[in-house]
C-alpha positions in Angstrom: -51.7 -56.4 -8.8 -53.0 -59.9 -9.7 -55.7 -59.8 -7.0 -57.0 -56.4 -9.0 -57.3 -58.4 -12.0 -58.7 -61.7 -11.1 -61.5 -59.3 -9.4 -62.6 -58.4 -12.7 -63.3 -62.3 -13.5 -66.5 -64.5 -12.6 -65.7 -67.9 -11.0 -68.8 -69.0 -11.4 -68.8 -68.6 -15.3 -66.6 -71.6 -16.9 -65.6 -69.6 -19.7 -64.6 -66.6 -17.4 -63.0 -68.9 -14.8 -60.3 -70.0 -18.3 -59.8 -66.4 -18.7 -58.9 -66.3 -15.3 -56.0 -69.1 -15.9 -54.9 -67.0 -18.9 -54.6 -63.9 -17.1 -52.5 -65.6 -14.3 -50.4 -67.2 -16.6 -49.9 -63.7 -18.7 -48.9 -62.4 -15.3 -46.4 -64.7 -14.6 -44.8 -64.6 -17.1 -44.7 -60.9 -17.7 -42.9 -60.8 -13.7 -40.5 -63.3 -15.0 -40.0 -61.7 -17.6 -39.1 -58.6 -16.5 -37.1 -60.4 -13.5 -35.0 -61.7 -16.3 -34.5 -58.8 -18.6 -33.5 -56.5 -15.0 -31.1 -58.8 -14.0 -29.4 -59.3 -17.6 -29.5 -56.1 -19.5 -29.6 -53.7 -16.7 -26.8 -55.6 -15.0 -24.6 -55.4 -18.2 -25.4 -52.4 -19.1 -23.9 -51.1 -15.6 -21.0 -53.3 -15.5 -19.5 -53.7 -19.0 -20.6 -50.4 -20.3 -19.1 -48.6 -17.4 -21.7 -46.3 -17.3 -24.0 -47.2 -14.0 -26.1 -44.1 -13.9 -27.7 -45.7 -17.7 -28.4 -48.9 -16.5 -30.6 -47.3 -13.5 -32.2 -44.7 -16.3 -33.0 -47.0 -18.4 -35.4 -49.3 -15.3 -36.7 -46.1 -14.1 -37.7 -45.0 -17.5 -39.0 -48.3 -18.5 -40.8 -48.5 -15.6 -42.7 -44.5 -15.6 -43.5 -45.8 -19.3 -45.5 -49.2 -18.3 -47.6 -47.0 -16.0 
């Protein structure tokens, strides 16, 4: 997916080439982002709540409504 998008910049163009660094950065930080939120709120959602089947719900629905 970040290949795709840095397709869509000019590296040639200076200010194009700093949206290019914004865009990676943005990337980043939406992966670890979401890397963080799977492995916290899913996780306890499964194991404290008790009720497992939410948990993986609740990361496929999340994940059918980014797309």
């Amino acid at each position: 997916m970040p290949s795709h998008g840095a397709d869509q910049f000019d590296e040639k163009d200076s200010k194009e080439l700093i949206q290019m660094s914004s865009y990676f950065n943005f990337v980043l930080l939406a992966v670890c982002l979401g890397a963080a939120v799977s492995l916290t709120v899913f996780v306890w959602i499964q194991d404290k709540q008790m009720i497992g089947d939410w948990g993986f719900g609740v990361g496929a629905l999340s994940s059918c409504c980014w797309l």
